[in-house]
N, C-alpha and C positions, 0 to 999 in steps of 0.2 A: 465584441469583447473577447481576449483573449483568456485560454482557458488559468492562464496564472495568475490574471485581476479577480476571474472569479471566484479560484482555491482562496485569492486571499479576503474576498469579500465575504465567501462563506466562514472562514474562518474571524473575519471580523465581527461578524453575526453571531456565532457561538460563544465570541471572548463575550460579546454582550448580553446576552444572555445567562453564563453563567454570572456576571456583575449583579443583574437584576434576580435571580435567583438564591444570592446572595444576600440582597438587600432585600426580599421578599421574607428569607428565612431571618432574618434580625430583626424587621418587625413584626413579627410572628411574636417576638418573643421566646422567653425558656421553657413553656409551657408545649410548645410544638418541635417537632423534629422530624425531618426527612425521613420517608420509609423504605431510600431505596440508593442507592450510590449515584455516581455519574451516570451521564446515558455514554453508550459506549465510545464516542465519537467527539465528547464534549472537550470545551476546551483545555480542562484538566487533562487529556490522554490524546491530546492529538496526534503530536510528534510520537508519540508510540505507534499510535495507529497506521500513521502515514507509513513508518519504518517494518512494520508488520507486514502491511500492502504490499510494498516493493518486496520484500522479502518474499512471501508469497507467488508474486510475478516471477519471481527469479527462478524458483523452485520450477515454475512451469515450464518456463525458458530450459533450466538443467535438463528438466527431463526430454525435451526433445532433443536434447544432445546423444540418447542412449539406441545403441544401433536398431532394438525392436519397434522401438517408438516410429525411429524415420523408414526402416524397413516396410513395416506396416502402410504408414501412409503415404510413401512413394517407392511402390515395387517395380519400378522400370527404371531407379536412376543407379548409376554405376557404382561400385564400390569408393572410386575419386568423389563423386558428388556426395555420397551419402558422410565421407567423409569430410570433406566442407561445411555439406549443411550441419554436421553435429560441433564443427568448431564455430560456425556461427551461432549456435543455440549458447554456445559456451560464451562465446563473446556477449550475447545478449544479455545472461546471465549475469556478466559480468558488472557492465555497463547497468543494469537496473540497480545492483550492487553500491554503484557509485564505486568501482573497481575497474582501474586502465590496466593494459597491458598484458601480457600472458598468463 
């Protein structure tokens, strides 16, 4: 199973669940009431979620763009290389982004 049937099967799970919690909370009745918002991840906030994540990712990816970062963990490669590897970190950045090009 690839991993994009599965985002979407988990996600078909959570639409259904929040439907049934839904209809849970209707025949309850006016006399009951939820004592607690969404769970952070439900179907209500996913696409926030997912776009939180990647952003997140991204941040990580920036920061090994930054010369102490890659200095740090590769102190034998050249000033060219260090410089590369920190436009790849930028490019990754980017690309998590859903951002082409320079």
């Amino acid at each position: 199973m690839t991993d994009s049937t599965q985002r979407q099967q988990w996600a078909d799970h959570r639409r259904d669940e929040a439907v049934a919690l839904q209809e849970q909370q209707r025949s309850a009745g006016d006399s009951h009431s939820p004592v607690a918002g969404p769970l952070p991840f439900s179907a209500d906030d996913l696409e926030s979620a997912v776009r939180a994540e990647r952003e997140r990712c991204a941040v990580i990816a920036d920061g090994w763009a930054g010369e102490d970062m890659l200095k740090q963990a590769f102190a034998d490669m050249t000033e060219w290389e260090l410089r590369a590897a920190a436009e790849v970190a930028r490019a990754v950045g980017r690309s998590i982004r859903g951002k082409t090009g320079a």
